[in-house]
C-alpha positions in Angstrom: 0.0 0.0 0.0 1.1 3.2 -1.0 1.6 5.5 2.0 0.9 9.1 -1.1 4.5 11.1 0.7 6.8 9.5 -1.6 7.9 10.5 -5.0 7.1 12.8 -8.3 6.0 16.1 -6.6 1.8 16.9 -6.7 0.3 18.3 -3.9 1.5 19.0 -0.5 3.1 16.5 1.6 1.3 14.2 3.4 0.7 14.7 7.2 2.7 12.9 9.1 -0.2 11.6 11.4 -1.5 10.3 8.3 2.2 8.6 7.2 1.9 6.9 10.9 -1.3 5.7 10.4 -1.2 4.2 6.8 2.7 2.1 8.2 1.1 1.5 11.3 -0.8 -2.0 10.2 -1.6 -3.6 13.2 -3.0 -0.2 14.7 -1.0 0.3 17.2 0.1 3.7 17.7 3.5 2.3 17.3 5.9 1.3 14.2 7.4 -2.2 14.6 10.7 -3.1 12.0 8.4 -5.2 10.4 5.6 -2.5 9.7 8.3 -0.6 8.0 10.5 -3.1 6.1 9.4 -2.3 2.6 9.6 1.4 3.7 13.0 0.6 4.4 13.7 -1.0 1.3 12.1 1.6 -0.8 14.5 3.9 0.4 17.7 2.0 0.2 17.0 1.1 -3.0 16.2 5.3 -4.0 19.0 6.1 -2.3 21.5 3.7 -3.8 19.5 4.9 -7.6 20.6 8.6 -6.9 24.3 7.2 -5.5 23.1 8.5 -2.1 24.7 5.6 -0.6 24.2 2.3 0.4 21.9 0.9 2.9 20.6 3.1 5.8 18.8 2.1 9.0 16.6 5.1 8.8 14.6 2.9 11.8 17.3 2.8 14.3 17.7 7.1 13.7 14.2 6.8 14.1 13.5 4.9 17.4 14.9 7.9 19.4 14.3 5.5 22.6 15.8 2.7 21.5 13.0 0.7 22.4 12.6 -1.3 19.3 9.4 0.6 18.0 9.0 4.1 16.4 6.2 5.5 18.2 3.9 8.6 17.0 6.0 11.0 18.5 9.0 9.4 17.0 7.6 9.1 13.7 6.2 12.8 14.0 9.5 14.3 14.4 11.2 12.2 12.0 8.9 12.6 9.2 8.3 16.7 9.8 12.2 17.2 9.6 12.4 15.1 6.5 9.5 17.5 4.5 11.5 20.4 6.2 14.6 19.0 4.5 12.8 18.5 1.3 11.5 22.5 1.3 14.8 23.7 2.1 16.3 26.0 -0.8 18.7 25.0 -3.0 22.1 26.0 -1.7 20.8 25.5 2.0 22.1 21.8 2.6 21.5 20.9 -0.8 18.4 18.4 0.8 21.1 16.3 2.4 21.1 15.7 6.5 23.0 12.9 8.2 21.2 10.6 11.0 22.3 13.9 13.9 19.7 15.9 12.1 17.2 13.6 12.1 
């Protein structure tokens, strides 16, 4: 299932209360590794396609708490800081932020 963030521009970016709730497939209120594997993969394999890198554990940067889940809060943070990333100009960290940003 598509979560509608990802990809060729459009409209405004999804709501991150909405991203949560369309991972979140057991309902919840909390992101297990499992829930987000193909989300994972997805953006390896995007990020390896645009010579990014190789494979990221966007989950572990996520799970702030260590605690083995991404909860809302978590998820909140994570996915408002990647659409502020994505509106930055051009010239103002070129879209790029390591996992201390995040």
């Amino acid at each position: 299932r598509s979560t509608g963030g990802g990809g060729g521009g459009g409209g405004g970016a999804m709501e991150p209360s909405a991203i949560m709730r369309s991972l979140d497939k057991d309902g919840d209120g909390k992101l297990s590794r499992e829930e987000m594997a193909s989300l994972i993969q997805e953006a390896n394999a995007a990020n390896k396609a645009a010579g990014a890198g190789g494979d990221d554990d966007f989950f572990a940067t996520m799970d702030a708490d260590r605690s083995g889940f991404v909860e809302a809060a978590e998820a909140t943070r994570f996915f408002e800081e990647l659409q502020r990333l994505a509106a930055s100009p051009p010239g103002a960290g070129g879209g790029k932020a390591d996992k201390k940003e995040l």
